[in-house]
C-alpha positions in Angstrom: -3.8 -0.7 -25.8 -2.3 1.9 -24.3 -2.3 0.1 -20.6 -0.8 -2.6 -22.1 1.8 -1.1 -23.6 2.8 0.6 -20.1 2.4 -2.9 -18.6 5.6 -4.1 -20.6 7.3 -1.1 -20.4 7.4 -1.2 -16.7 7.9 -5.3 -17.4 11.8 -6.5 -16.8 11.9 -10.8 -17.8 15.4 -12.7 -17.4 17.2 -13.6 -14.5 20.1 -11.6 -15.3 18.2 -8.3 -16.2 16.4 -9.3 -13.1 19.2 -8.9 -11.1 20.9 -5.9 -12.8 17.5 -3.8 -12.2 18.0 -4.8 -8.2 22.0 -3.8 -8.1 20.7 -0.5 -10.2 18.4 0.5 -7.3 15.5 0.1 -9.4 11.6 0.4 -7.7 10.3 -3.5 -8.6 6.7 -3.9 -6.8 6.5 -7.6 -7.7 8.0 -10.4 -9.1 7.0 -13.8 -10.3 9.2 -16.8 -9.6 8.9 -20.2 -11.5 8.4 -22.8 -9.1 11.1 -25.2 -8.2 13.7 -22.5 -9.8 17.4 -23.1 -9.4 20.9 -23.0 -10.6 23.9 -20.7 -9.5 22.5 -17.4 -11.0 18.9 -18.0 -9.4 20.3 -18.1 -6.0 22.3 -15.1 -6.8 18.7 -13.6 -7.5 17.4 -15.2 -4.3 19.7 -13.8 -2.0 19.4 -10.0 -3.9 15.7 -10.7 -2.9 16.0 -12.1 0.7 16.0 -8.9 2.6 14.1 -7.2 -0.2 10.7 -5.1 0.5 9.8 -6.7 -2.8 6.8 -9.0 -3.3 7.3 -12.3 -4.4 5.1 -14.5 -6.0 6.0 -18.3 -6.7 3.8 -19.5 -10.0 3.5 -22.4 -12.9 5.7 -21.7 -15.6 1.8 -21.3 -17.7 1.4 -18.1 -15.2 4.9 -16.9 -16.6 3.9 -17.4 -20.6 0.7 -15.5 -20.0 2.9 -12.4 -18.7 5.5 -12.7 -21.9 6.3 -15.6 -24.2 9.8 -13.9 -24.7 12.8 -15.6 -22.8 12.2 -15.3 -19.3 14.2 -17.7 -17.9 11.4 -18.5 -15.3 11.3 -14.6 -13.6 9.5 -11.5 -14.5 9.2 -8.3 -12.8 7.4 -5.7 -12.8 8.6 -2.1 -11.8 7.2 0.3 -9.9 5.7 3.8 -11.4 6.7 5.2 -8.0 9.7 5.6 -5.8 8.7 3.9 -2.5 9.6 5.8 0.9 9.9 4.6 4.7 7.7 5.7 7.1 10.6 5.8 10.1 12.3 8.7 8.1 8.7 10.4 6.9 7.4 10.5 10.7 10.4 12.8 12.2 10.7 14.8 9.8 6.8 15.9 10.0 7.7 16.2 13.8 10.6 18.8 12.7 9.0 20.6 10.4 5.9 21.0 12.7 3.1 19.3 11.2 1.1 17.2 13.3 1.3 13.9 11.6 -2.0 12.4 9.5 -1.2 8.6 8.1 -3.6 6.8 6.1 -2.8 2.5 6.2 -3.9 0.5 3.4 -4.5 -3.2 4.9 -5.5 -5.4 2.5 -6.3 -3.1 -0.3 -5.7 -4.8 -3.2 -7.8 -3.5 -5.9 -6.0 -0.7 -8.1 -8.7 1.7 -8.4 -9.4 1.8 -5.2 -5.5 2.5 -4.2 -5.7 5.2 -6.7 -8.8 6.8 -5.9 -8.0 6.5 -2.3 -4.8 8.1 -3.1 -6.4 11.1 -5.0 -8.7 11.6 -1.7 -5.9 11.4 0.4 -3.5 13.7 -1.6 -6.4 16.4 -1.7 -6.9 15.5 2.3 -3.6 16.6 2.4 -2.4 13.3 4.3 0.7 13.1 4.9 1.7 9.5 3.6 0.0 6.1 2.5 1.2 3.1 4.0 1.1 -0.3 2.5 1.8 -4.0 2.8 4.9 -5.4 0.7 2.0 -8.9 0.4 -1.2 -8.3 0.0 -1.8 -4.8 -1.7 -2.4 -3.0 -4.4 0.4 -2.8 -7.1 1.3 1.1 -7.9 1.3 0.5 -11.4 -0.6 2.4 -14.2 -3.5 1.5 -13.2 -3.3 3.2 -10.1 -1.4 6.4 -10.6 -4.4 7.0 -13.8 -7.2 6.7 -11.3 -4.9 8.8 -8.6 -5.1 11.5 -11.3 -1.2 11.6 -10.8 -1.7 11.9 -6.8 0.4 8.8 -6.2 3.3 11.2 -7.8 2.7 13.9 -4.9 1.9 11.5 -2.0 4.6 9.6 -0.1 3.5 5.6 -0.6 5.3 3.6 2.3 5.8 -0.3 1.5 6.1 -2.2 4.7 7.0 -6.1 5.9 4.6 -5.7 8.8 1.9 -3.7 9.3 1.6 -5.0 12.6 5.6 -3.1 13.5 4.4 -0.1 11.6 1.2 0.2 13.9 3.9 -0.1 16.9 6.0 2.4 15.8 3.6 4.9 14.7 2.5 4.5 18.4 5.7 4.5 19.9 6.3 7.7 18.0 3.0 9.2 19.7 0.7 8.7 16.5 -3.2 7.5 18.0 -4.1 4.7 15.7 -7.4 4.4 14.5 -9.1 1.4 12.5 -12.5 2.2 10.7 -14.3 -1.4 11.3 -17.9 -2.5 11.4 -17.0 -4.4 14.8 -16.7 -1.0 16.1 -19.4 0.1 18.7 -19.2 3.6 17.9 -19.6 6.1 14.6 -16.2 7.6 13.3 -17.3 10.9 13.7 -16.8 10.4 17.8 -12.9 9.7 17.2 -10.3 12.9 17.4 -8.2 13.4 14.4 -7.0 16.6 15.4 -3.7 14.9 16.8 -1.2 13.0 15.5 -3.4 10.5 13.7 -3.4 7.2 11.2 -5.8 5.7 9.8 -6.5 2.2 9.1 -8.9 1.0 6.3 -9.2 -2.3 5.4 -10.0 -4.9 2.5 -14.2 -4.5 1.7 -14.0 -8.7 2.4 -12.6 -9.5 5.3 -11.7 -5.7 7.0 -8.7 -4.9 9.1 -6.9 -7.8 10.2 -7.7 -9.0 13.5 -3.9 -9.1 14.6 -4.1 -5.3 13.9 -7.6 -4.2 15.1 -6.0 -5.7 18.8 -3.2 -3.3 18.4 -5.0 -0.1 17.6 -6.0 2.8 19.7 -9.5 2.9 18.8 -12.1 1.7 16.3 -14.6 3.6 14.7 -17.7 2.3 12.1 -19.3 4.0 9.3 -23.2 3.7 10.0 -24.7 1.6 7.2 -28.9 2.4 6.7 -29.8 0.4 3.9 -29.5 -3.0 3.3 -26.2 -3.8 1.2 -23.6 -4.2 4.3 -21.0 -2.1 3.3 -19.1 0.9 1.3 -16.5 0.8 -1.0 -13.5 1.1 0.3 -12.3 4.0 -1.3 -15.9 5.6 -0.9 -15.4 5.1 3.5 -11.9 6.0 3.5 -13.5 9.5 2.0 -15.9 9.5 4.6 -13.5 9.4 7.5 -10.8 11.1 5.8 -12.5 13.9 5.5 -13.8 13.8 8.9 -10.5 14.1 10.0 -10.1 17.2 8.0 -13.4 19.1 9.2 -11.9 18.4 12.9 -8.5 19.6 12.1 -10.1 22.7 10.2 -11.8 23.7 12.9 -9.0 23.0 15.8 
């Protein structure tokens, strides 16, 4: 009960209220569209959204009932429980203030308890940011911040268009990316943390993306001993997290 009642608190349905939240500055971390949507105030919302770092999802109008059989006028949003940062302003400031920088990248991440336990790990870690996709993540919704334990309210959470320009730039900013994949041909524990580092874990499917495992620095793999194939996501983003740590202890 009580997740659902947070659910349509953070739930804004309407065109109109749509739009208000955007011109407010509200957080929205998603937003479902009614397919084949139109009229004058629609493309007002369109063109609030066009250049958004908002995720949009075009559905059935059935999809849209599910969510709220109040008048939605074909859109409902959700808000986000967080305030959403940018990693170009979070990186240079680390740089001034002397820390040597430790990312964590989220690539296909989608399921909420393991963005928020991932997000408690990395908050005790004492990692400097989370980055994630704008498609294809986890929401940062109730859900999440419960099973952070409130981390996601200490932790920056960076939404990004492409993860492929946020790799670039974290290079181009002298940050060693790192992807923890099974294609790897060696264990993560032979990878240095101890400078400026990010870390890439991917969805427990499918992995990092290919486009982004060509891109990175290095790749390192979590040796698996038994027979089930691999970890849970949040359980191997520990693992190497904390690996990172020990080294950085130690340096």
């Amino acid at each position: 009960m009580y997740m659902k009642q947070q659910k349509e608190k953070n739930m804004i349905f309407g065109i109109r209220a749509v739009i208000e939240a955007i011109d407010a500055g509200k957080e929205i971390d998603k937003i479902f569209l009614r397919r084949e949507m139109g009229g004058d105030l629609a493309r007002e919302l369109f063109e609030k959204l066009k250049d958004s770092q908002v995720a949009i999802q075009r559905v059935p109008l059935e999809k849209l009932n599910r969510l709220t059989m109040k008048n939605h006028q074909g859109v409902v949003a959700y808000l986000s429980s967080i305030e959403y940062q940018r990693i170009e302003d979070i990186i240079p400031t680390l740089y001034e203030q002397g820390k040597t920088p430790f990312i964590v990248i989220l690539d296909g991440v989608t399921d909420v308890r393991n963005f928020g336990a991932i997000a408690r790990t990395c908050e005790c870690a004492g990692v400097d940011a989370i980055v994630v996709p704008v498609r294809g993540g986890s929401a940062t919704n109730a859900d999440a911040i419960k099973t952070s334990a409130g981390a996601l309210h200490c932790i920056p959470v960076c939404r990004e268009q492409s993860l492929h320009n946020c790799v670039s730039f974290l290079q181009k900013s002298g940050i060693r990316v790192i992807a923890a994949s099974e294609k790897a041909k060696y264990s993560y524990t032979k990878a240095n943390y101890k400078d400026p580092v990010a870390i890439i874990m991917g969805a427990e499917d499918v992995g990092v993306s290919p486009d982004i495992l060509r891109i990175c620095d290095d790749m390192v793999s979590i040796p698996i001993l038994g027979q089930i194939e691999s970890l849970n996501v949040s359980v191997a983003a520990g693992i190497v997290i904390y690996e990172a740590v020990n080294q950085r202890l130690k340096s």
